[in-house]
DOLO-679645 format. One record per residue: chain; x, y, z of N, C-alpha, C, O in turn. Coordinates in Angstrom, 2 decimals, m for minus. Layout:
{A; {X; Y; Z}; {X; Y; Z}; {X; Y; Z}; {X; Y; Z}}
...
# end
This chain:
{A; {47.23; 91.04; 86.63}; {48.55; 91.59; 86.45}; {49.48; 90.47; 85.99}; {49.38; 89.34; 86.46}}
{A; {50.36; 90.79; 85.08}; {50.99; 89.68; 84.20}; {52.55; 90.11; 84.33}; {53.01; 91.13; 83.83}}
{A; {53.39; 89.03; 85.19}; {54.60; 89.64; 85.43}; {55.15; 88.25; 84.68}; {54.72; 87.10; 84.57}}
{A; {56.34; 88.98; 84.22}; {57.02; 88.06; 83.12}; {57.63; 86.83; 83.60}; {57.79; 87.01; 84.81}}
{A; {58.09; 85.60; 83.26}; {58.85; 84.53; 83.98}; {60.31; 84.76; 84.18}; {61.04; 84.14; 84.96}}
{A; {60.63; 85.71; 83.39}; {61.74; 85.83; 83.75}; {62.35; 86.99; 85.05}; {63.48; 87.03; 85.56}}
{A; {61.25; 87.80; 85.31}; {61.19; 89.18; 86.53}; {61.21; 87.94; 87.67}; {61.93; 87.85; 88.67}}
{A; {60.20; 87.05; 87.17}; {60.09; 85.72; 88.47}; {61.28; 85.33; 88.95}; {61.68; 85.65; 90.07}}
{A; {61.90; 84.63; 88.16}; {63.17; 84.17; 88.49}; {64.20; 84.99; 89.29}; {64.72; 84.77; 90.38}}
{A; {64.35; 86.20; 88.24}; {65.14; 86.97; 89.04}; {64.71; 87.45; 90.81}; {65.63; 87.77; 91.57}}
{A; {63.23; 87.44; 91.31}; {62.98; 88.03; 92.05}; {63.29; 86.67; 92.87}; {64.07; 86.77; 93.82}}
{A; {62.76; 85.52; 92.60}; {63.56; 84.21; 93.31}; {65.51; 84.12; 93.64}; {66.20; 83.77; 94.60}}
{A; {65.72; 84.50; 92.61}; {67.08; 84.52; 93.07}; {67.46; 85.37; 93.87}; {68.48; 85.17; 94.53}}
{A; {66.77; 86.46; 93.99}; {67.02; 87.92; 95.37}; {66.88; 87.26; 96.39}; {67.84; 87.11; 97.16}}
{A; {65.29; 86.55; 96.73}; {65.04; 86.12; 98.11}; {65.93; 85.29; 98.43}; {66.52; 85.34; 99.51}}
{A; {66.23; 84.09; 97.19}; {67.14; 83.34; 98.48}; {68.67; 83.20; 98.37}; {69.24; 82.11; 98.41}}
{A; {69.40; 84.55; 98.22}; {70.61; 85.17; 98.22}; {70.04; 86.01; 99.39}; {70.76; 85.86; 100.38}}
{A; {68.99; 86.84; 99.61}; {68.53; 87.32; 101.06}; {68.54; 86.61; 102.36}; {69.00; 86.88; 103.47}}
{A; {67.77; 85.41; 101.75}; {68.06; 83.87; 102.75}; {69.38; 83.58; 103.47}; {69.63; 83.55; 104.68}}
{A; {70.27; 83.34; 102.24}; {71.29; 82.66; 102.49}; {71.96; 83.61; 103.51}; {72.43; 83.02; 104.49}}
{A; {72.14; 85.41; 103.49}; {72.47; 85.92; 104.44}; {71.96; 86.01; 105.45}; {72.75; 85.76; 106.35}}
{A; {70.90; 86.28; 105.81}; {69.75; 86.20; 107.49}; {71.13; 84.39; 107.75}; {72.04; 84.42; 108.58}}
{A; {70.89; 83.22; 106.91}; {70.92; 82.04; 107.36}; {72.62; 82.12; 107.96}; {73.02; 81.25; 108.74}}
{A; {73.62; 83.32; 107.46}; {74.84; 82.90; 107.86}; {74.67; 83.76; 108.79}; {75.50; 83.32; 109.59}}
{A; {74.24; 84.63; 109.27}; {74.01; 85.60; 110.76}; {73.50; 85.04; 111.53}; {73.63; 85.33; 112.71}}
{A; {72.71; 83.98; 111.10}; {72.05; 83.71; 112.36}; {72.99; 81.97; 112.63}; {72.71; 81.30; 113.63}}
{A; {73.49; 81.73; 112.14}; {74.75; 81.01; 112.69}; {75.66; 81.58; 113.07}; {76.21; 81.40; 114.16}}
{A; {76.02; 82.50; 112.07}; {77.51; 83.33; 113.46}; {77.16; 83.60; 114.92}; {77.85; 83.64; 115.94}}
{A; {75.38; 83.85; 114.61}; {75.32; 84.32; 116.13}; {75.00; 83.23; 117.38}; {75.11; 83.31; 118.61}}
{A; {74.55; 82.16; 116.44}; {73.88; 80.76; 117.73}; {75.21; 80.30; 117.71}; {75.65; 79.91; 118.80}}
{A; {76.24; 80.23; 116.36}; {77.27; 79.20; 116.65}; {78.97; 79.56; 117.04}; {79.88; 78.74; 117.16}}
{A; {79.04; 80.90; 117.18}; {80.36; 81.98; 117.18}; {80.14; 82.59; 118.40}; {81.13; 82.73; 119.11}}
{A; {79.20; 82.95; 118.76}; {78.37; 83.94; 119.63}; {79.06; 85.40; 119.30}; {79.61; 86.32; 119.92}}
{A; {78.75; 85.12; 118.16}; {78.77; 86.82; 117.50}; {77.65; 87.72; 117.40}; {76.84; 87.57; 116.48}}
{A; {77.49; 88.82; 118.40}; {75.98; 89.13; 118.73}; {76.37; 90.73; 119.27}; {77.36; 91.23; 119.80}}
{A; {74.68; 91.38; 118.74}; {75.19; 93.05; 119.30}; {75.64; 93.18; 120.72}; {75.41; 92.41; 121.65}}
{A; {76.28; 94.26; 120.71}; {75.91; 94.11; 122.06}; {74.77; 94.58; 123.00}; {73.96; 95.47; 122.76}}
{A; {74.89; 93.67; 124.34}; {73.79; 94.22; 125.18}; {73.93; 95.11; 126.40}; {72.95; 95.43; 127.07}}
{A; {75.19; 95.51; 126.69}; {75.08; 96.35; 127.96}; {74.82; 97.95; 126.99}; {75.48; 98.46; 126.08}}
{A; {73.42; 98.42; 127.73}; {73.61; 99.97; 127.49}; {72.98; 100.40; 128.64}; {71.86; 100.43; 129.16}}
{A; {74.43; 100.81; 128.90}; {74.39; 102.01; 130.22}; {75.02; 103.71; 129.90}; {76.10; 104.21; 129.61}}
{A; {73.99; 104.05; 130.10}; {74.43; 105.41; 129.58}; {75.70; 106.45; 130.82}; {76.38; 106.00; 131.75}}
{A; {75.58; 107.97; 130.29}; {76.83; 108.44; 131.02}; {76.67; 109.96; 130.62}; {76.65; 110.08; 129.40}}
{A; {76.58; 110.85; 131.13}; {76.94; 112.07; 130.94}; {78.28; 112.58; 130.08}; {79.08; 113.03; 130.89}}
{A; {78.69; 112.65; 129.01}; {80.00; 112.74; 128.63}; {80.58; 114.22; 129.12}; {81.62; 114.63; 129.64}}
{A; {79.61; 114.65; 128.77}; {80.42; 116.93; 129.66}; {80.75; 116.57; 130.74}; {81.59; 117.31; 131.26}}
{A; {80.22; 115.17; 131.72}; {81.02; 115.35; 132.93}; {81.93; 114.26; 133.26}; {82.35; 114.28; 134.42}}
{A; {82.33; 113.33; 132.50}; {83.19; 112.31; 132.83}; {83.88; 112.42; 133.79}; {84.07; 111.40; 134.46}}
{A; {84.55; 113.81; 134.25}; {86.03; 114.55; 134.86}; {85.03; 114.12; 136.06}; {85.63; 114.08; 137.13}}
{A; {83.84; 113.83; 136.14}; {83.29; 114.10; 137.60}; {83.29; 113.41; 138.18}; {83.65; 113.37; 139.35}}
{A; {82.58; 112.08; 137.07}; {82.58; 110.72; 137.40}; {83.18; 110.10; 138.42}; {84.34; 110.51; 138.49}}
{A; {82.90; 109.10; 139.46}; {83.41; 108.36; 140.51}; {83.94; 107.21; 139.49}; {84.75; 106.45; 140.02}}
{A; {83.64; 106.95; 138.21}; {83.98; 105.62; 137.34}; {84.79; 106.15; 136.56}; {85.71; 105.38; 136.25}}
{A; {84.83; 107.16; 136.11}; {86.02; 107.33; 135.07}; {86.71; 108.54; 135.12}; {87.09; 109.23; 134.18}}
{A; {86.85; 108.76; 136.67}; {87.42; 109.89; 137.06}; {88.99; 109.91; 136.61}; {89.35; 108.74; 136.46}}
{A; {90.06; 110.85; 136.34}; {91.06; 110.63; 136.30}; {92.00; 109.53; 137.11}; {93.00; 109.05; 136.58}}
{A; {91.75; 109.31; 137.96}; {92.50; 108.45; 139.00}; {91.74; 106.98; 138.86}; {92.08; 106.01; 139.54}}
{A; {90.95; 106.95; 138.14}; {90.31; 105.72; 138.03}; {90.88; 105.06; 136.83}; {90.78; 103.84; 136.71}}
{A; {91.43; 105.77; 135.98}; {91.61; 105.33; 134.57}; {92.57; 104.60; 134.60}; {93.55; 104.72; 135.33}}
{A; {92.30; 103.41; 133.47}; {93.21; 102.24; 133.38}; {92.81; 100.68; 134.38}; {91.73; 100.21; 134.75}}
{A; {94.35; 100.18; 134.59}; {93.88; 98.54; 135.13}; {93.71; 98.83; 136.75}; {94.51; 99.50; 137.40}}
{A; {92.49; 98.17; 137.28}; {92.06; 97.95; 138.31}; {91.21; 96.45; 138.47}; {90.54; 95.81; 137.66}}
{A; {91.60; 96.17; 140.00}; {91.16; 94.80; 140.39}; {89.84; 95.19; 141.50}; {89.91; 95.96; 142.46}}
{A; {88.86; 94.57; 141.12}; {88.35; 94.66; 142.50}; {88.66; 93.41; 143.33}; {89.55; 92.58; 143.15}}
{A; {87.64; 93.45; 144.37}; {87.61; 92.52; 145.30}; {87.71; 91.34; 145.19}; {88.51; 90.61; 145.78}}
{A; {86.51; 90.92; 144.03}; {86.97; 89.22; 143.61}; {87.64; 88.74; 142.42}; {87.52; 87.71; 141.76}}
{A; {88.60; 90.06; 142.27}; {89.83; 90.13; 141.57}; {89.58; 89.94; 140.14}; {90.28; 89.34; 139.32}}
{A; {88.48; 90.55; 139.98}; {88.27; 90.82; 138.19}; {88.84; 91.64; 137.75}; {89.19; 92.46; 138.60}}
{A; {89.15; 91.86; 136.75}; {89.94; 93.07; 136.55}; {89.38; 93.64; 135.55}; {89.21; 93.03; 134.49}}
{A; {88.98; 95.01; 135.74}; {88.67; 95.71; 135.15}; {89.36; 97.20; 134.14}; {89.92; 98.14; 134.70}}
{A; {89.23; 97.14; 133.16}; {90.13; 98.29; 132.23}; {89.46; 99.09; 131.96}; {88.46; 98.74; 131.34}}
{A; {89.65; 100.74; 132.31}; {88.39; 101.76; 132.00}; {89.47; 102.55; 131.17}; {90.67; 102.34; 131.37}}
{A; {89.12; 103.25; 130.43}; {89.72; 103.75; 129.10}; {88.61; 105.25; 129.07}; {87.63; 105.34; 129.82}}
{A; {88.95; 106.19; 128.19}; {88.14; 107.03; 127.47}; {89.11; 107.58; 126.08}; {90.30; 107.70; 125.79}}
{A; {88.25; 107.74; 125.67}; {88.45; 108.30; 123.71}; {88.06; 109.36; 124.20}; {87.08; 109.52; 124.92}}
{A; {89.13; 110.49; 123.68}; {88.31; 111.58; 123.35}; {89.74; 112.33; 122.29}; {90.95; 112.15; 122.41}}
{A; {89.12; 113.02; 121.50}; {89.57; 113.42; 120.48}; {91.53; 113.38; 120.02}; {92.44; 114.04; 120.54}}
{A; {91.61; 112.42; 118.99}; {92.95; 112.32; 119.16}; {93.71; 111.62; 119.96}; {94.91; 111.41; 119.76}}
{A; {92.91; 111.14; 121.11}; {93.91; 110.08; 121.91}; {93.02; 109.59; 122.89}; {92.06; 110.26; 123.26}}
{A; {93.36; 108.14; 123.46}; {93.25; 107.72; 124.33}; {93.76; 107.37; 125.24}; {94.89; 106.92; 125.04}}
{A; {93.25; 107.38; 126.68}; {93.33; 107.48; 127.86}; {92.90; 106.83; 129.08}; {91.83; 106.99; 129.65}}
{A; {94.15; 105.88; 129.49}; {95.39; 106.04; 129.61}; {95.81; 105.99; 128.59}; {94.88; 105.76; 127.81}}
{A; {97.30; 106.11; 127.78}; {98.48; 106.19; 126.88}; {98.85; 105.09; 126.63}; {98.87; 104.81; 125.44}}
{A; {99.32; 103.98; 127.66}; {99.52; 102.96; 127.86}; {99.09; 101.93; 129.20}; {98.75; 102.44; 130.27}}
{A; {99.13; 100.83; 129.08}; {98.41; 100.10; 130.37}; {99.11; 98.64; 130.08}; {99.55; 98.33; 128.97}}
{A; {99.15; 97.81; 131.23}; {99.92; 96.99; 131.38}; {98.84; 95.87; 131.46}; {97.90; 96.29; 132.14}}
{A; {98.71; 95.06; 131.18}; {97.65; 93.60; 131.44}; {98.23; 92.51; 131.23}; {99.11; 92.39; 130.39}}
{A; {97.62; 91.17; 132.30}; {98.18; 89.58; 131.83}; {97.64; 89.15; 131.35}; {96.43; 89.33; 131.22}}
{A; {98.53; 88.12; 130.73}; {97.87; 87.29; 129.21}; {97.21; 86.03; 130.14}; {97.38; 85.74; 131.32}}
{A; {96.31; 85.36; 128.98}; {95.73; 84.48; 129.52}; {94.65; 84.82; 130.97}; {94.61; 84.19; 132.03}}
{A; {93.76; 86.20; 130.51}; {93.49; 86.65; 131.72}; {92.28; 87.21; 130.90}; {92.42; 87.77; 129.81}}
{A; {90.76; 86.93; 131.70}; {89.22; 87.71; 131.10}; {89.91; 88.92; 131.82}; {90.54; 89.07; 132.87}}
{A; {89.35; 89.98; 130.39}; {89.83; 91.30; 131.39}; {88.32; 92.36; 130.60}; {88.09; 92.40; 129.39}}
{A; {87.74; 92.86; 131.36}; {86.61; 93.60; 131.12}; {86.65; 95.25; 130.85}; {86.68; 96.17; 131.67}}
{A; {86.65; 95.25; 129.43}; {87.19; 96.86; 129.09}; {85.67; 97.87; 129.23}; {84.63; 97.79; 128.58}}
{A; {85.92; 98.49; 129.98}; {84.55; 99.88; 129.99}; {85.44; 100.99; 129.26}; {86.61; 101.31; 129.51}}
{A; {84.34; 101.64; 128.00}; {85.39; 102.54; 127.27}; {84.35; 103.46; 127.04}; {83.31; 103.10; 126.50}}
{A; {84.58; 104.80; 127.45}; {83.35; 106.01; 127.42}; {84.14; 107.04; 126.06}; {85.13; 106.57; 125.51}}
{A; {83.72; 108.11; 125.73}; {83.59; 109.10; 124.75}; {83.62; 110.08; 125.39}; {82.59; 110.21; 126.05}}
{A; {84.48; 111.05; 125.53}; {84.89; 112.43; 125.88}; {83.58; 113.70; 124.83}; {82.98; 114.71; 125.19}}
{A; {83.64; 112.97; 123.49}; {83.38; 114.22; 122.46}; {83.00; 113.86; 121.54}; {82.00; 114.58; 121.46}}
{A; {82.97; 112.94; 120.23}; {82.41; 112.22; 119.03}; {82.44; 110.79; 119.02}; {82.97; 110.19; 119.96}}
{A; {81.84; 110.07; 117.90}; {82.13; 108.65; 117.87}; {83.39; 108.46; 117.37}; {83.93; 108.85; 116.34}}
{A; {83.84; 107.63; 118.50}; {84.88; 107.07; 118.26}; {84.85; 105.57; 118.07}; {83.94; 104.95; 118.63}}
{A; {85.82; 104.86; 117.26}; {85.73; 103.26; 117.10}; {87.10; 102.94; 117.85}; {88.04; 103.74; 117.91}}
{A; {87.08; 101.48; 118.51}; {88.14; 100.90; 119.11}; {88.14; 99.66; 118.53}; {87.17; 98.93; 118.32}}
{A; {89.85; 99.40; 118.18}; {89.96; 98.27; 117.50}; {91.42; 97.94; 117.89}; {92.12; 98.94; 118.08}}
{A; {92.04; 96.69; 118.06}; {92.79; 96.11; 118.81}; {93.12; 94.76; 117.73}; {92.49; 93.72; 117.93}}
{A; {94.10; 94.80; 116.61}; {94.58; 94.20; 115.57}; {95.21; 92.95; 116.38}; {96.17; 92.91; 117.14}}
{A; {94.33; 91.98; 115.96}; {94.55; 90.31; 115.98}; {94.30; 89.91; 117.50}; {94.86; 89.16; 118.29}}
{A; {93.25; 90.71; 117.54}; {91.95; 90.17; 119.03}; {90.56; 90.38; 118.37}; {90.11; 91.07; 117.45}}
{A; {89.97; 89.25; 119.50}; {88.50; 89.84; 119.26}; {87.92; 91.19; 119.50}; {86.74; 91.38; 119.21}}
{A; {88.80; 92.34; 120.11}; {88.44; 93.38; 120.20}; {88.17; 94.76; 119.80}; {88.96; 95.69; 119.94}}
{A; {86.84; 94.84; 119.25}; {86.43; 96.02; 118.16}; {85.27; 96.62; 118.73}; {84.36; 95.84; 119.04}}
{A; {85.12; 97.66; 118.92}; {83.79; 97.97; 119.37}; {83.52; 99.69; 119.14}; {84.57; 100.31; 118.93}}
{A; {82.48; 100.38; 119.16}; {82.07; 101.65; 118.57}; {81.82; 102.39; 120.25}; {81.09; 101.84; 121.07}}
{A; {82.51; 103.62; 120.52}; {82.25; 104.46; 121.74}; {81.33; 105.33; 121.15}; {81.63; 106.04; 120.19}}
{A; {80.06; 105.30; 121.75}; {79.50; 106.29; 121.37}; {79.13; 107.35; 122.58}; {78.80; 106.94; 123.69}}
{A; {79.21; 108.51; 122.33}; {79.11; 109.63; 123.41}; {77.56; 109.73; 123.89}; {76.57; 109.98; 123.21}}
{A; {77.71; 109.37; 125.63}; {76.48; 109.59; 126.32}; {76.66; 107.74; 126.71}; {76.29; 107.58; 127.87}}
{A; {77.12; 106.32; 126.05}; {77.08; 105.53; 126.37}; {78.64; 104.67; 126.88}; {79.77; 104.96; 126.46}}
{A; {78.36; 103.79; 127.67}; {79.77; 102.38; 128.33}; {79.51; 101.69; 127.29}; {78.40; 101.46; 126.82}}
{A; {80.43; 101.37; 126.93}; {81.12; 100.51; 125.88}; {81.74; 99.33; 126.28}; {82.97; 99.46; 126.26}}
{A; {81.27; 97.99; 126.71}; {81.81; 97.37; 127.61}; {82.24; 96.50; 126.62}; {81.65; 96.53; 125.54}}
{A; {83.24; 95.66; 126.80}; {83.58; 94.28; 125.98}; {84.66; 93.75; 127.09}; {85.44; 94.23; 127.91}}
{A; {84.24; 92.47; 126.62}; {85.37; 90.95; 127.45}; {86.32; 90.60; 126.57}; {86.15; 90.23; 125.41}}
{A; {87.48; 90.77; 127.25}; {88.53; 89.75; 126.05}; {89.47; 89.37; 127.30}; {89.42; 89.54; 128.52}}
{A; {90.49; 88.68; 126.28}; {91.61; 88.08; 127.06}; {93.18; 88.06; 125.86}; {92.91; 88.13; 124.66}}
{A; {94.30; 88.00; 126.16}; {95.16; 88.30; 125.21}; {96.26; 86.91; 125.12}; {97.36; 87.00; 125.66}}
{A; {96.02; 86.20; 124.71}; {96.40; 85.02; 124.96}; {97.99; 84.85; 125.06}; {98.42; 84.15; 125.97}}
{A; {98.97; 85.50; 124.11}; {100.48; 85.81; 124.25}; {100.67; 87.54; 124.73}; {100.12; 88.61; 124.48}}
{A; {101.86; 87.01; 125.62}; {102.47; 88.30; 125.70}; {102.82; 89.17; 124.62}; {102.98; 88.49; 123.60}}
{A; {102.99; 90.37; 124.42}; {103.33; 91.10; 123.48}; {102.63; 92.82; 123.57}; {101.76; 92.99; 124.42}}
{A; {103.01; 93.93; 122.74}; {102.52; 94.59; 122.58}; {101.63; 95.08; 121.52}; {101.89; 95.14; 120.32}}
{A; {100.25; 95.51; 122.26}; {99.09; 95.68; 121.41}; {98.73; 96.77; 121.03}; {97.98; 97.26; 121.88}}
{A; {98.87; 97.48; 120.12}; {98.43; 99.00; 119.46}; {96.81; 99.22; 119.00}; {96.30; 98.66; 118.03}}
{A; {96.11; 100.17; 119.94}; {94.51; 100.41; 120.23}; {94.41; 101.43; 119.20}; {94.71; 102.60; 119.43}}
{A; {94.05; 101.08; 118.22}; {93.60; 102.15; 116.80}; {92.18; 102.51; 116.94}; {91.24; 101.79; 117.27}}
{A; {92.20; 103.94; 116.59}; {90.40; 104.43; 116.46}; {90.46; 103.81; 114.74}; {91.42; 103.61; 114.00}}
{A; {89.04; 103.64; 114.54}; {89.26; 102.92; 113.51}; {87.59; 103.57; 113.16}; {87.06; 103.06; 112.17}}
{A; {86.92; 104.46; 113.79}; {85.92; 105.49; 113.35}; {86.45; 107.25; 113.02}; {86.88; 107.87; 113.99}}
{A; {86.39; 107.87; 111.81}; {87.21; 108.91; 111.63}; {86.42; 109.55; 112.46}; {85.22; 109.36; 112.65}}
{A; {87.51; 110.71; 113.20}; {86.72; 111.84; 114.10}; {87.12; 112.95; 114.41}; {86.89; 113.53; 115.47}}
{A; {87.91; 113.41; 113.27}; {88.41; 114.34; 112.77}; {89.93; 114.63; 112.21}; {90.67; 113.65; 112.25}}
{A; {90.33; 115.48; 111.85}; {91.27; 116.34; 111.24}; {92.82; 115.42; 112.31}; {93.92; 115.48; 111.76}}
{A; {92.76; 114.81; 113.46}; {94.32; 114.00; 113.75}; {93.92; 112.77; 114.32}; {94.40; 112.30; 115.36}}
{A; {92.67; 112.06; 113.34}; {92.18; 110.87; 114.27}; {93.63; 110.10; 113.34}; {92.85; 109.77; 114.23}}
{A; {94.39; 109.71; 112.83}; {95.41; 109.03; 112.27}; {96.54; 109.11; 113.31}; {97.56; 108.42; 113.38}}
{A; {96.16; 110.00; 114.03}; {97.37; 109.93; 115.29}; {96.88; 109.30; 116.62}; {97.61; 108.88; 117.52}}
{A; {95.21; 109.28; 116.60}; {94.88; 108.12; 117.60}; {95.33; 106.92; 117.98}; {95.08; 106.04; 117.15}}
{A; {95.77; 106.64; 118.73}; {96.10; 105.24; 119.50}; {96.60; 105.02; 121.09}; {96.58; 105.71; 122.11}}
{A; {96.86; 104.25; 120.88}; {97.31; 104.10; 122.57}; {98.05; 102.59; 122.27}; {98.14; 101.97; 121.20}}
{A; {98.53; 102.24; 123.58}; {99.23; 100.81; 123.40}; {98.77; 99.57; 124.84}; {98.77; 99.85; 126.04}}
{A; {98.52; 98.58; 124.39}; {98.40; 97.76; 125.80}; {100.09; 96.81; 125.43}; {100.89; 96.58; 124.52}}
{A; {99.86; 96.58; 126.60}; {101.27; 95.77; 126.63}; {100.60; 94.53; 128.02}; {99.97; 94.50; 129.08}}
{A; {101.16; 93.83; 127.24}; {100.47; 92.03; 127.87}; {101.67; 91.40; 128.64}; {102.58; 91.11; 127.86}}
{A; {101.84; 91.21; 129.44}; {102.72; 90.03; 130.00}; {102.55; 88.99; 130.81}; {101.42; 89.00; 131.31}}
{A; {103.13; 88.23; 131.10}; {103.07; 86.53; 131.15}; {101.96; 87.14; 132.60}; {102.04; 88.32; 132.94}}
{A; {101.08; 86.28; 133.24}; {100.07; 86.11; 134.26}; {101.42; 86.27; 135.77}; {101.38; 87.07; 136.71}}
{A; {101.91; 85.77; 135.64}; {103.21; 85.90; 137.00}; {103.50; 86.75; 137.26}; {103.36; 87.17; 138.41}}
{A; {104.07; 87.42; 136.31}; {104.80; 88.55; 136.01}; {103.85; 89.58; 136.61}; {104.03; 90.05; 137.73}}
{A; {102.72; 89.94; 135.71}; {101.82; 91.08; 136.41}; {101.18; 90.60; 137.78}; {100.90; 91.58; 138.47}}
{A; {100.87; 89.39; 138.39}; {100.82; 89.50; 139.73}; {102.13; 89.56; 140.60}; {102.08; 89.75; 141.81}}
{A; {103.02; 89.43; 140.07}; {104.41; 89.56; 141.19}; {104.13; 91.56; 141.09}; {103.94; 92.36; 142.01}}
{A; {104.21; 91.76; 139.84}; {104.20; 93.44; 139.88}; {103.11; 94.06; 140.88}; {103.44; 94.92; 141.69}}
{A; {101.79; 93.57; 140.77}; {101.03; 94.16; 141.93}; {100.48; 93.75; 142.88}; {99.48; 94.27; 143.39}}
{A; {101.27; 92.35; 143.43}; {101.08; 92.59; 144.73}; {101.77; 93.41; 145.72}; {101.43; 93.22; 146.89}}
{A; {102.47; 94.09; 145.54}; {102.77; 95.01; 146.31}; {101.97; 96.05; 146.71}; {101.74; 96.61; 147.78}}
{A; {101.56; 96.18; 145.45}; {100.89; 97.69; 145.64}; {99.12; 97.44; 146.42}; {98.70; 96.28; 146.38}}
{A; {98.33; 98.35; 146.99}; {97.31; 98.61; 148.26}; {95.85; 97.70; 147.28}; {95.09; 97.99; 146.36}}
{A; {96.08; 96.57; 148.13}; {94.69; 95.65; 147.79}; {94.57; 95.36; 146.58}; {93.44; 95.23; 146.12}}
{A; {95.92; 95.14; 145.62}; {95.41; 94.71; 143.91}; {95.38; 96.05; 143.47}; {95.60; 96.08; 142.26}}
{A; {95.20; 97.19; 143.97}; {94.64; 98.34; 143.03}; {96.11; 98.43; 142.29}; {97.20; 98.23; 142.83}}
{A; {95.86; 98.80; 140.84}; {96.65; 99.90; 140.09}; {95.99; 100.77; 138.82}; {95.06; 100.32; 138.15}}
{A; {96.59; 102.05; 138.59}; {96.06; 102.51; 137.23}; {97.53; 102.72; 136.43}; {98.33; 103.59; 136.77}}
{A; {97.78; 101.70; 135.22}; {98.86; 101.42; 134.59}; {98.43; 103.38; 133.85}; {99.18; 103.91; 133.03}}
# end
């Protein structure tokens, strides 16, 4: 079989333009730690409402015991939930984000925070918000006919500030 020198070349220049991408992924991922993710924990979505984790009264900012704080959220069509939520800056804060009804995308403009809800799975991601300010949570996967009206808002303030606000309230708990 007689393949031309020039099919050669070209098929050389594919592989290592193929190369060169595998070679920048696999530095984003040893040297960025830009990597899929790995928590999959699944979830019943028809029953969320039932859930002990993402029951209505659960939703939003909560501390546990050794004062991590945890943010539980759900997407479901057109909006997310809670509406708004209060968090401190300069603070790991661990978002669990479930799916009511379709894929939804979460994206959080000028953070590391982007990630895909898919229905039946937790959607977990770590971030932290380094300045105070307010943050607008865009679906950023279409999911129907008023996903352009999707959003929600976090609002960040100084680390003081949100512990002067809840220590008052029963053991750290709140749902902003």
């Amino acid at each position: 079989m007689h393949i031309d020198p020039l099919e050669k070349k070209w098929g050389q220049i594919i592989l290592v333009i193929c190369a060169f991408f595998v070679g920048i992924i696999l530095f984003e991922a040893l040297f960025h730690s830009v990597n899929a993710p790995s928590n999959v924990e699944t979830i019943d979505s028809t029953k969320l409402h039932l859930s002990q984790e993402f029951a209505e009264d659960k939703l939003g900012v909560n501390t546990d015991d050794k004062g991590n704080i945890v943010v539980r959220m759900v997407a479901g069509r057109y909006s997310f939930f809670p509406k708004e939520i209060v968090v401190p800056a300069e603070t790991k804060l661990t978002f669990r984000w479930v799916s009511m009804d379709v894929l939804h995308g979460v994206h959080i403009p000028m953070t590391n925070m982007s990630t895909m809800v898919v229905p039946g799975f937790v959607a977990e991601v770590e971030t932290s918000f380094p300045t105070p300010g307010d943050y607008p949570v865009l679906c950023n996967e279409y999911c129907g006919l008023g996903h352009d009206q999707m959003w929600s808002r976090i609002k960040v303030v100084e680390k003081e500030q949100w512990l002067a606000q809840h220590s008052a309230s029963k053991g750290g708990q709140n749902n902003d």
